[in-house]
N, C-alpha and C positions, 0 to 999 in steps of 0.2 A: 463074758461079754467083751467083745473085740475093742481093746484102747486105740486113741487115732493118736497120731503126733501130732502134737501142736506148739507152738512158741507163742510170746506176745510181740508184736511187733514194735509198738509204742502207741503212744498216748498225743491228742493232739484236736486242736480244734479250727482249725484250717487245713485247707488242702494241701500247701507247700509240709505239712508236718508229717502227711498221709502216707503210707506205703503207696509205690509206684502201684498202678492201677493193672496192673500186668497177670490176676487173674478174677477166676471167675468170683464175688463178693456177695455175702446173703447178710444186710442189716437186723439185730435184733432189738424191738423199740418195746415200750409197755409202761402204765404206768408205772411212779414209783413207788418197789417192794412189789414188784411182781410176779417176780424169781428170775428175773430174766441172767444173773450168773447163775443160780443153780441151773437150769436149764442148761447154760452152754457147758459147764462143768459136766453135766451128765449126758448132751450131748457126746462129748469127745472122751465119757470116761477118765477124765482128769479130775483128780479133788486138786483144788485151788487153784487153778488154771485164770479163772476170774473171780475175783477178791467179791466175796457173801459177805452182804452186814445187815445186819437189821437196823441201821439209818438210813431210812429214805433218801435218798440224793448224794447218794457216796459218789456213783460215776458221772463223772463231771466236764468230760471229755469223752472223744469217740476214741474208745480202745480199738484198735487192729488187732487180730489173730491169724497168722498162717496154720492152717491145719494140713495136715498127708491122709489121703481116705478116705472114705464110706465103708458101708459095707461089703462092696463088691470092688471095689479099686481102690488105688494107693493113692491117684493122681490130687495135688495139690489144691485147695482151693481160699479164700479169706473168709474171714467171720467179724464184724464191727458190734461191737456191745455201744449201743446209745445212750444216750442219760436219760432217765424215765421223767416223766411228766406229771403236774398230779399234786401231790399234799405233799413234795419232799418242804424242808425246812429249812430259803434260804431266801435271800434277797432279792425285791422286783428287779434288778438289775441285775443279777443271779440267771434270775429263770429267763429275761428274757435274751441274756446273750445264748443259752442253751437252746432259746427258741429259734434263733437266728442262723445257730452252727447246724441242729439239725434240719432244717427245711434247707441250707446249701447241702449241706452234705447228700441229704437222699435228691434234690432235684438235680444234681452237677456231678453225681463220683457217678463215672461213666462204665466204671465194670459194676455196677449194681447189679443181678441179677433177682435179687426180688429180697423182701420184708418182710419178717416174720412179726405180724406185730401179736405181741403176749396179751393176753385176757385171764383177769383171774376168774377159776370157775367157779369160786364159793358166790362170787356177786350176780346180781342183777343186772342188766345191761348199764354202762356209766354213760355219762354225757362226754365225758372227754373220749372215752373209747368210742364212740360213735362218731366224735370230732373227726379223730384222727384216721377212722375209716373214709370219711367223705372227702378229705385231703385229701387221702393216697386217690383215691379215686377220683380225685378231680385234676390230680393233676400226674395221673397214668402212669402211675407207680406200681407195678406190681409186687401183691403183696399175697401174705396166706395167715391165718391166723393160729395160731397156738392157745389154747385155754389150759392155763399151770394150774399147781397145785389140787389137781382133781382125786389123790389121797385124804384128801381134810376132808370130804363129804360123801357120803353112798352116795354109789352110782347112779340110782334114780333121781338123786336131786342135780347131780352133774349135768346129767343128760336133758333136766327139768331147765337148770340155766342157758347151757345152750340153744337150747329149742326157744328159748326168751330172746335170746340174742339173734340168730335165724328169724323170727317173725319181726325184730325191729329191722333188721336190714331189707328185709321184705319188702319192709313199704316205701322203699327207692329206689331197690337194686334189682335188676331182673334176674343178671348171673351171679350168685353167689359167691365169693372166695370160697378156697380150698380152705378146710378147718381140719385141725390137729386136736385130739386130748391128750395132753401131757402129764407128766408128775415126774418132778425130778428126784424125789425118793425112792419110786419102785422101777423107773426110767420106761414107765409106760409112752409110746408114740417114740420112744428111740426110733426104732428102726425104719418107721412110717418117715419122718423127720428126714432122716440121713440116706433111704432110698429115693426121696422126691430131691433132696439137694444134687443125688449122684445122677438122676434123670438133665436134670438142668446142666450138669457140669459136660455130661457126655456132649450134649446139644455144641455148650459153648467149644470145646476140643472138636467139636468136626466143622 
């Protein structure tokens, strides 16, 4: 399986903190413990690339990552790991300057090319996951969704929650988001993942 290069660029929760916005940038938001570091760790083929914990509410700022690559090119792109939302374990004043940093961050960082927002597959459709669907979309975000950890259950009940999830958005949405099944164990939807970003990257380069 092909590694990308990647660095961390820093950590920061203002724009002034931010990497120059100089290319093309793909957020990844979900509740917290949602895998959203395994994910991008298995994304890029990097172990430890972004810090795995099993405390909910570890990433507490918006991490940058410059990555080199897809699977068909070299050419450079960004990756932001978000602070997850949800049941992390920390102070109303806590959660809601996080609520504050990411709604500037996704409506104002102007190389944003789109949102991957994480769904875990063992669940049933959340009400926060639903929230945060109707934001993006109310205020024209684009976004595509990834459903993690789809190793933890046979595949009939995977494909049983998504289809749960598909008939909730149903009853507001006419066009659908793009959806992903992921697992950052067996690094199923790699490739789906990493040719839909190199579609988007090619766009922005021309």
């Amino acid at each position: 399986m092909k590694s990308l290069i990647a660095e961390h660029l820093g950590s920061g929760r203002e724009a002034k903190s931010w990497p120059k916005p100089s290319l093309p940038e793909y957020a990844f938001i979900g509740r917290s413990n949602v895998g959203k570091s395994s994910l991008i760790n298995m994304l890029c083929n990097i172990n430890k690339l972004a810090r795995v914990s099993n405390t909910p509410g570890r990433t507490r700022n918006v991490e940058h990552f410059r990555v080199e690559g897809t699977l068909k090119s070299d050419a450079p792109w960004m990756l932001a790991d978000l602070p997850g939302y949800g049941f992390a374990k920390v102070s109303q004043t806590e959660r809601e300057a996080w609520h504050k940093m990411i709604e500037r961050y996704l409506r104002e960082r102007e190389n944003l090319q789109l949102v991957f927002l994480l769904i875990d597959s063992r669940l049933a459709p959340q009400a926060n996951d639903l929230d945060m669907v109707r934001w993006l979309g109310t205020n024209k975000i684009p976004f595509a969704i990834a459903f993690t950890k789809s190793d933890k259950l046979n595949q009939p009940k995977v494909q049983s929650n998504v289809a749960l999830f598909r008939r909730e958005l149903k009853k507001t949405w006419q066009d659908l988001p793009l959806m992903f099944i992921t697992s950052a164990e067996t690094a199923k939807g790699r490739d789906e993942l990493l040719e839909y970003i190199e579609t988007i990257n090619a766009g922005w380069r021309h």
